[in-house]
N, C-alpha and C positions, 0 to 999 in steps of 0.2 A: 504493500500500500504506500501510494504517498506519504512523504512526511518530514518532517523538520529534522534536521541537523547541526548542533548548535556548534560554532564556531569558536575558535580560540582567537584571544587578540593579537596575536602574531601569526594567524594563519592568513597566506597569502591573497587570499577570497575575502576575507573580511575586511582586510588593509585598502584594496581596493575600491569595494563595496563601500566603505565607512569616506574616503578620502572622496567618492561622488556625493556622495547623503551632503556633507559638510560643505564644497564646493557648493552645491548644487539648494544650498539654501539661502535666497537674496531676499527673502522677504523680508523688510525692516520691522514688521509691526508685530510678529512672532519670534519667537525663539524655542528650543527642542533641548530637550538631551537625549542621545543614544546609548538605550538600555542593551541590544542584543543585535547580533545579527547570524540569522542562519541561515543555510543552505538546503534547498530543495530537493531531496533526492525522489526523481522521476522512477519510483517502484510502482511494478504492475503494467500488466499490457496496453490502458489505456492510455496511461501517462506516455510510456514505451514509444507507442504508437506514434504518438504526435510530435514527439521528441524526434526521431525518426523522417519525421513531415517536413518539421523546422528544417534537420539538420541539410535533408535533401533539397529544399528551397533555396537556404541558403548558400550551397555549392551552386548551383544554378545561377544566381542573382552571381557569384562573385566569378564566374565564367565571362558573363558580360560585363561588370562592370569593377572587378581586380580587386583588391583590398580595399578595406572601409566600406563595405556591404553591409555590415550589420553594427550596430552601437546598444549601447548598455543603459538605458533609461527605464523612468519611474512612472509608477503609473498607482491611484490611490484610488479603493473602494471601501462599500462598509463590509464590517465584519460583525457576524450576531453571536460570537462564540470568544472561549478565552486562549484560544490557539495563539503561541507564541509570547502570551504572558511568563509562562518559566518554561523550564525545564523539564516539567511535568503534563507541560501539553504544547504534544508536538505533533500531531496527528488531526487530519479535519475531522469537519463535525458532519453531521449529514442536514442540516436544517438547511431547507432552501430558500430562504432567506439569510443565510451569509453568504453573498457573495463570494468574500474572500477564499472562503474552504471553495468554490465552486472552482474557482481560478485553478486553485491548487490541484485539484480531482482531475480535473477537465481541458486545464489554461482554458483560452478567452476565447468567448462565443458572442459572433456576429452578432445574433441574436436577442442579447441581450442589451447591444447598443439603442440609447431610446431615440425618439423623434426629433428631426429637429437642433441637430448638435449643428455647432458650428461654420465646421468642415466637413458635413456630410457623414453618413453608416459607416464608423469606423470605428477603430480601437488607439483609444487616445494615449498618450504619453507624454513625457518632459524628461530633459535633461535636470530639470529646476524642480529640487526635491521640495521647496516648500510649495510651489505650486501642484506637484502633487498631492500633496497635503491637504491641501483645500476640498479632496473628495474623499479623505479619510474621516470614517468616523463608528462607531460601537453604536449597533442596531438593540436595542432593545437588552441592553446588557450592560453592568456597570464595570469598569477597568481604567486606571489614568495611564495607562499604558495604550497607543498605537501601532497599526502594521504596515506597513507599504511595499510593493511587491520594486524590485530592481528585475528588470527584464530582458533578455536577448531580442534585440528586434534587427529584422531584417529590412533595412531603411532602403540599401541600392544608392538608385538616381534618385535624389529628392525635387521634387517641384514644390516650388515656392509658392504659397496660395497670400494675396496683397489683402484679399475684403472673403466675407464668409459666402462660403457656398453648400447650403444645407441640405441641397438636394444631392451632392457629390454620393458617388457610391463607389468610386476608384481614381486611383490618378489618371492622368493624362496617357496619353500612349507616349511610351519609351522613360516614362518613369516608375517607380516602384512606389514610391511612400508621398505623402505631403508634410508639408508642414507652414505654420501657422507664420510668420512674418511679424515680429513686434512693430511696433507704432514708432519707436524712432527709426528703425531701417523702412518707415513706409507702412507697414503690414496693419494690423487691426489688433492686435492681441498685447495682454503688458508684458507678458513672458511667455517665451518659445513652446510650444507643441507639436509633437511628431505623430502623425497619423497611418496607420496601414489601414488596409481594406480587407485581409483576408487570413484567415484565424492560422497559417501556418509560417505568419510571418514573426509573429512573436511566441516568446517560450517565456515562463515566469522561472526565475533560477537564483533569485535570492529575496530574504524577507529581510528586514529593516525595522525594528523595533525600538520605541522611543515616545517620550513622553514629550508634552508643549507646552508652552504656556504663553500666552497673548499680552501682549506690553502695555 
């Protein structure tokens, strides 16, 4: 079965993992501390399966378009369980209403993208961990601890999107991914977002666990 794997702070995964989270936090009017970080171990055939998906896409994507085909970004949903609060729960839940266990189980379904986003039926992301942030939160369950998934996404060619197109359902032909365009380079967004279209483009492959507190 899927399941959490907790990390040492000198393990080379978390050093990593931890040195994005901290970069990738520019929001001024929050602040965080990093409680945990663990890794994802993709057990079980369905996990298997789609790990598999990813891995085959993105050999494909990096045929045509060479190294830097895929980047390591954050993407933040709710979670209705206390997965990843310690060391005693490391395993999802089955309530379908936690997203987060669903990611886990499953990684990310079209499907569940709602109406109406942005950039059109896709699967959102940021390099800018506190902006991911902004879609974290404990459904129905009390914990001052947070989780945030760090992702393998397979980006390619990016196309740059200037004003929102909510009807979007893929990129443009001879790209791979979009992404959102901030307001001072032109674009419509405060901070950067990296979008796919199609669920074998991203792989969830680390958690990120940490408490906030609003200034």
């Amino acid at each position: 079965m899927v399941h959490l794997m907790p990390l040492g702070t000198n393990d080379p995964v978390y050093l990593e993992a931890k040195k994005r989270f901290v970069a990738g936090w520019q929001h001024p009017d929050k602040t965080y501390h990093l409680e945990a970080i663990y890794y994802i171990v993709q057990d079980g055939a369905e996990a298997q399966a789609h790990l598999a998906r990813n891995r085959a896409y993105l050999q494909a994507v990096k045929a045509r378009v060479g190294d830097g085909a895929e980047q390591y970004l954050f993407h933040g949903t709710r979670r209705a369980c206390h997965i990843g609060d310690d060391n005693n729960n490391l395993y999802p839940c089955n309530n379908p209403d936690c997203f987060f266990c669903s990611i886990m189980k499953c990684s990310f379904s079209l499907a569940h993208v709602g109406a109406h986003e942005m950039f059109g039926k896709g699967i959102y992301t940021s390099s800018v961990s506190s902006k991911a942030d902004g879609y974290v939160w404990n459904w129905h369950m009390h914990s001052h601890k947070h989780t945030m998934f760090l992702s393998n996404v397979v980006t390619g060619r990016v196309e740059p999107l200037l004003v929102p197109q909510p009807n979007r359902t893929a990129p443009d032909a001879g790209f791979d991914s979009t992404e959102g365009v901030t307001k001072p380079q032109g674009g419509s967004v405060e901070y950067p977002e990296t979008i796919v279209y199609r669920e074998d483009a991203i792989l969830p492959s680390v958690v990120v666990v940490y408490t906030r507190q609003h200034k």
